[in-house]
N, CA and C atoms as a LAMMPS dump frame, in Angstrom:
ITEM: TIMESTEP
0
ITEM: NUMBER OF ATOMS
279
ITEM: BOX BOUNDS ff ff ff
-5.0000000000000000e+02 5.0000000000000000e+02
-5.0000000000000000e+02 5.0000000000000000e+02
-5.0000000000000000e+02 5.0000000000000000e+02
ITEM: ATOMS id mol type element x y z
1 1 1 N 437.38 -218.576 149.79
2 1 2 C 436.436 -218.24 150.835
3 1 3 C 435.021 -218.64 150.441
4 2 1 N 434.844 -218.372 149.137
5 2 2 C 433.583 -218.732 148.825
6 2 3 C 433.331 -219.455 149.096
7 3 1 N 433.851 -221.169 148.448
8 3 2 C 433.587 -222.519 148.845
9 3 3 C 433.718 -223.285 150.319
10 4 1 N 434.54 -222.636 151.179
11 4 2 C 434.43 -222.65 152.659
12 4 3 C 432.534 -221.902 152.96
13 5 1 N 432.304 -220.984 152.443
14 5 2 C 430.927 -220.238 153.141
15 5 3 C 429.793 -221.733 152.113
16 6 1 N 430.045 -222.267 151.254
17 6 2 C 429.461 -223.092 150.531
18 6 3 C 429.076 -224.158 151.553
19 7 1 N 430.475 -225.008 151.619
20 7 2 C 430.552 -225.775 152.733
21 7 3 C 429.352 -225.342 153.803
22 8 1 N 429.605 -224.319 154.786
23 8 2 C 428.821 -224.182 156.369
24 8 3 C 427.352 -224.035 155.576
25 9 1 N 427.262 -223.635 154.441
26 9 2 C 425.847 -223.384 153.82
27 9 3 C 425.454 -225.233 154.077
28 10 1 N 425.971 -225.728 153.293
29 10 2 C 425.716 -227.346 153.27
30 10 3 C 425.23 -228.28 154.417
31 11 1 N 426.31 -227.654 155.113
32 11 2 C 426.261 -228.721 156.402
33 11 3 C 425.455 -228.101 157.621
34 12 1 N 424.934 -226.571 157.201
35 12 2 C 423.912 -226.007 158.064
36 12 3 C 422.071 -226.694 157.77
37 13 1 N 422.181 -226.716 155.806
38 13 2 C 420.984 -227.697 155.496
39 13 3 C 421.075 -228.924 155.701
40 14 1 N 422.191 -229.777 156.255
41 14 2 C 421.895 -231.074 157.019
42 14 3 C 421.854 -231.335 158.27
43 15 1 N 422.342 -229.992 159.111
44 15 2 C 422.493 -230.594 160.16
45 15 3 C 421.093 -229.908 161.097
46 16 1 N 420.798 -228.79 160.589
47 16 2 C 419.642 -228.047 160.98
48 16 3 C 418.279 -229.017 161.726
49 17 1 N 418.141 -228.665 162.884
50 17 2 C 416.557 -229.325 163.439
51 17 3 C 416.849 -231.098 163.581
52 18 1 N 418.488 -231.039 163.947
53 18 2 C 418.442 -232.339 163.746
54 18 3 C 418.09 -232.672 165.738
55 19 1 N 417.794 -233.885 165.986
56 19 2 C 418.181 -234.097 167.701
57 19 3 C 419.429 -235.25 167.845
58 20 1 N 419.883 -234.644 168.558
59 20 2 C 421.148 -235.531 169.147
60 20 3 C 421.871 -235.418 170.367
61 21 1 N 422.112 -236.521 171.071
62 21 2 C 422.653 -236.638 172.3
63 21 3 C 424.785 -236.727 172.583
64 22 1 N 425.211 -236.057 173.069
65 22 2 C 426.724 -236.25 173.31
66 22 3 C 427.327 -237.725 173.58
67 23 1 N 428.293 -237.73 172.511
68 23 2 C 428.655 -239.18 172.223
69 23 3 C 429.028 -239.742 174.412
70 24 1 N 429.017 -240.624 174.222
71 24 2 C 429.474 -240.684 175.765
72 24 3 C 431.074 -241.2 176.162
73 25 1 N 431.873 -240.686 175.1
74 25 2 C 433.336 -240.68 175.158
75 25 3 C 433.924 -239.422 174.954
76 26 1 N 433.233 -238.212 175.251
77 26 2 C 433.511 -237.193 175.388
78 26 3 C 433.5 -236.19 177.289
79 27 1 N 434.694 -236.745 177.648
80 27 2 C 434 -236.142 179.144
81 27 3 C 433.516 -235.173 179.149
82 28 1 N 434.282 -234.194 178.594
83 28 2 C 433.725 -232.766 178.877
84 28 3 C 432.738 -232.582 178.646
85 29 1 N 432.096 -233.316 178.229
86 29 2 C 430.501 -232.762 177.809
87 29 3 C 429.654 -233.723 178.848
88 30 1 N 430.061 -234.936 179.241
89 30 2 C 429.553 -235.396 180.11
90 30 3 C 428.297 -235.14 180.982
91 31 1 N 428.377 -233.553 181.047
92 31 2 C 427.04 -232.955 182.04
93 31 3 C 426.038 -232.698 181.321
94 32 1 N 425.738 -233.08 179.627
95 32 2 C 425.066 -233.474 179.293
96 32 3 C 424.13 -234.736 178.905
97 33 1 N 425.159 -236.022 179.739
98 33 2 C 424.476 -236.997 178.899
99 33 3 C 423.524 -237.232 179.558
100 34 1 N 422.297 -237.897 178.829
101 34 2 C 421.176 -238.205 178.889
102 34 3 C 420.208 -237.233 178.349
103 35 1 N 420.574 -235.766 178.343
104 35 2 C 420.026 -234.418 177.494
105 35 3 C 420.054 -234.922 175.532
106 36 1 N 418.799 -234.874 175.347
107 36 2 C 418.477 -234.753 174.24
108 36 3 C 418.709 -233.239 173.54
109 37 1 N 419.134 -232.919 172.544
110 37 2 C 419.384 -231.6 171.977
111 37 3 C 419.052 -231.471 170.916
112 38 1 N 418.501 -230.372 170.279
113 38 2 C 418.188 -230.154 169.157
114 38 3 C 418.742 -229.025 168.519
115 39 1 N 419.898 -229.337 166.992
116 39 2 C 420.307 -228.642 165.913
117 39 3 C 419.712 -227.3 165.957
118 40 1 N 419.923 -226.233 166.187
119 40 2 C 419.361 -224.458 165.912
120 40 3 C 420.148 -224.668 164.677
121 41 1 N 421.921 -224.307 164.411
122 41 2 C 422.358 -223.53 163.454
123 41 3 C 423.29 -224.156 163.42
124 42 1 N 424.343 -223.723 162.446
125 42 2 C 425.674 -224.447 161.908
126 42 3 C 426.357 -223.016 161.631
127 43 1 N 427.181 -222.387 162.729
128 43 2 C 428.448 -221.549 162.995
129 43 3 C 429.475 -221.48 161.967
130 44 1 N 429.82 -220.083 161.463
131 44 2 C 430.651 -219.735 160.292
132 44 3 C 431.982 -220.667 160.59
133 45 1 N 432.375 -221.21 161.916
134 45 2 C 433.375 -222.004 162.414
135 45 3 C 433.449 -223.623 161.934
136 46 1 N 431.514 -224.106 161.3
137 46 2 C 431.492 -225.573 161.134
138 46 3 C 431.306 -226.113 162.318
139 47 1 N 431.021 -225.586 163.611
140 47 2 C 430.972 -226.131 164.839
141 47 3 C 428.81 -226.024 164.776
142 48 1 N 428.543 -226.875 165.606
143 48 2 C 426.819 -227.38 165.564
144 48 3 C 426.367 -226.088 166.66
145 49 1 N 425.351 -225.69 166.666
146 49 2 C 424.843 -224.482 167.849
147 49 3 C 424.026 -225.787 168.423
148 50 1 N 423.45 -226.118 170.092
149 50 2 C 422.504 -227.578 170.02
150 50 3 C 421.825 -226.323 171.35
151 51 1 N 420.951 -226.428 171.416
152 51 2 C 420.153 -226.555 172.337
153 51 3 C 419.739 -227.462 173.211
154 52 1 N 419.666 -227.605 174.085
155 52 2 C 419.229 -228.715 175.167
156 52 3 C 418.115 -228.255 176.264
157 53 1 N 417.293 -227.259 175.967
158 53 2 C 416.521 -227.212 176.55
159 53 3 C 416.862 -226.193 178.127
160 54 1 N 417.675 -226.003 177.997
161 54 2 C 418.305 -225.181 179.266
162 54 3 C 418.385 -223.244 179.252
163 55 1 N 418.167 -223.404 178.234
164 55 2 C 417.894 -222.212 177.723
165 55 3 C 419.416 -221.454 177.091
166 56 1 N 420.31 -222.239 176.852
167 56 2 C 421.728 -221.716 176.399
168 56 3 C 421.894 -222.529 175.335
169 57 1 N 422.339 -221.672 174.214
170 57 2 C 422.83 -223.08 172.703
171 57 3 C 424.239 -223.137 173.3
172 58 1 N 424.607 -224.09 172.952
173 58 2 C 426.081 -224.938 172.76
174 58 3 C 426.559 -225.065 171.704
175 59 1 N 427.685 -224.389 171.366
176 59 2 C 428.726 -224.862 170.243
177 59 3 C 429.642 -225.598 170.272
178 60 1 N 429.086 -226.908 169.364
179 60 2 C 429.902 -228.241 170.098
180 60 3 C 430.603 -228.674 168.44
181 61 1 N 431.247 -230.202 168.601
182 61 2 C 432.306 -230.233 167.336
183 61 3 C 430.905 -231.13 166.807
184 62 1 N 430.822 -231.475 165.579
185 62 2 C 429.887 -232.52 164.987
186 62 3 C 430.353 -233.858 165.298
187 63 1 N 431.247 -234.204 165.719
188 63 2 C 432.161 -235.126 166.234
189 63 3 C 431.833 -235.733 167.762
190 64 1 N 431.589 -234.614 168.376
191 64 2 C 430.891 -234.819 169.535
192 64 3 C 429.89 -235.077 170.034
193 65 1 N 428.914 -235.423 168.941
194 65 2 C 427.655 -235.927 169.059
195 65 3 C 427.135 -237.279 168.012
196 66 1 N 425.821 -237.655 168.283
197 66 2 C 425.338 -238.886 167.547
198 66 3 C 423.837 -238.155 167.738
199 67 1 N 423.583 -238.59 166.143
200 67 2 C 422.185 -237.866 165.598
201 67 3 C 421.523 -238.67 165.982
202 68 1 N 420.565 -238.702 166.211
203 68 2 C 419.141 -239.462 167.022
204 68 3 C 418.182 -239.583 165.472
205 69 1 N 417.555 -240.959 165.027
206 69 2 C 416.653 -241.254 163.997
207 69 3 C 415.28 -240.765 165.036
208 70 1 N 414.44 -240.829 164.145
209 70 2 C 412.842 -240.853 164.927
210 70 3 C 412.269 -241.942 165.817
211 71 1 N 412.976 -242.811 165.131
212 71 2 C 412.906 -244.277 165.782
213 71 3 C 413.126 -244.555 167.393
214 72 1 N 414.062 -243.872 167.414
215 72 2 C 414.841 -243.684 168.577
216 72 3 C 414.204 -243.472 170.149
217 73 1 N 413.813 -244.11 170.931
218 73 2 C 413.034 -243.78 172.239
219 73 3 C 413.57 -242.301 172.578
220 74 1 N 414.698 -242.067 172.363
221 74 2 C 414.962 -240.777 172.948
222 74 3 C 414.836 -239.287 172.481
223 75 1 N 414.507 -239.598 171.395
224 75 2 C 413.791 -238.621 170.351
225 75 3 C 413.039 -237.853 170.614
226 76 1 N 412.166 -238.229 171.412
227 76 2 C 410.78 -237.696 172.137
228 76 3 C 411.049 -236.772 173.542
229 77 1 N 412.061 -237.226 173.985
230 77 2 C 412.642 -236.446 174.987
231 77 3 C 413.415 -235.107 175.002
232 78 1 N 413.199 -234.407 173.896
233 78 2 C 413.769 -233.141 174.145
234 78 3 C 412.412 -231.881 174.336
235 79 1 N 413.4 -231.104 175.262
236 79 2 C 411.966 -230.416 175.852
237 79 3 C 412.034 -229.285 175.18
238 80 1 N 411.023 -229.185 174.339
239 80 2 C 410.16 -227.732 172.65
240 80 3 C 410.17 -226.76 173.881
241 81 1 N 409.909 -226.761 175.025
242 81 2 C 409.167 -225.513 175.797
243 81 3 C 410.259 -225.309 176.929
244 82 1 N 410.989 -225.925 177.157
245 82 2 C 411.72 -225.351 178.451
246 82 3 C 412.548 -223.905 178.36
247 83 1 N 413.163 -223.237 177.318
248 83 2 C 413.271 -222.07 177.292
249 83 3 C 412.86 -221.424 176.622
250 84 1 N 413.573 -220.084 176.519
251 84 2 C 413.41 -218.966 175.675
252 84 3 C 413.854 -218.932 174.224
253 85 1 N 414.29 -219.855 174.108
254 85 2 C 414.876 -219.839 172.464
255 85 3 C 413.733 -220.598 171.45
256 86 1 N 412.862 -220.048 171.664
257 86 2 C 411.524 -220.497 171.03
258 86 3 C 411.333 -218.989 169.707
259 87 1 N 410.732 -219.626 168.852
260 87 2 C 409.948 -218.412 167.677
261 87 3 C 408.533 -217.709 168.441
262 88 1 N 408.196 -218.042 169.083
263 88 2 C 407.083 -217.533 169.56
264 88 3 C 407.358 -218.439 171.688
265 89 1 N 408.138 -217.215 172.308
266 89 2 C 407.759 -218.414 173.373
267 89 3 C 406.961 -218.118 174.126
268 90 1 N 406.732 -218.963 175.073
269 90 2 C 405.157 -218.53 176.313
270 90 3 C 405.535 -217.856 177.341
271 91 1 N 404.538 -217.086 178.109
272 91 2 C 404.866 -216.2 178.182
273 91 3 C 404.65 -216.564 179.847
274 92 1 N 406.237 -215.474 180.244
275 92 2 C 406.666 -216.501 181.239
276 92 3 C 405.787 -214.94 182.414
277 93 1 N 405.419 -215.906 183.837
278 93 2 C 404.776 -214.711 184.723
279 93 3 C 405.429 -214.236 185.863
């Protein structure tokens, strides 16, 4: 058990704050593509938590997505402010 909790430790410090979009050979996820998402957490399961700005995380497979470099035009497109899953969010009226 230990080295399984080792593991999600690992792959939570790589995969953390990463952005990435749903591969586009995944239908089911389909109603995301073009949504940029960004890495929250890495689930005792090994499954990615992503945010997309909608205000709901998603627990998706790591498989099911492609990490976005900085480079990337689409990088820039994920929206920091559209919900509530902010550390400090604004304050809605």
């Amino acid at each position: 058990m230990l080295n399984s909790f080792h593991n999600i430790e690992q792959v939570r410090e790589e995969w953390t704050d990463l952005r990435v979009v749903v591969r586009a050979d995944v239908p089911e996820l389909q109603r995301f593509a073009d949504w940029v998402g960004r890495v929250v957490t890495v689930n005792c399961t090994g499954k990615i938590l992503v945010d997309f700005g909608d205000g709901a995380w998603y627990d998706l497979a790591k498989e099911s997505v492609e990490i976005l470099d900085k480079e990337d035009p689409r990088y820039g497109n994920y929206k920091t402010t559209a919900n509530s899953a902010q550390a400090q969010p604004t304050r809605q009226s």
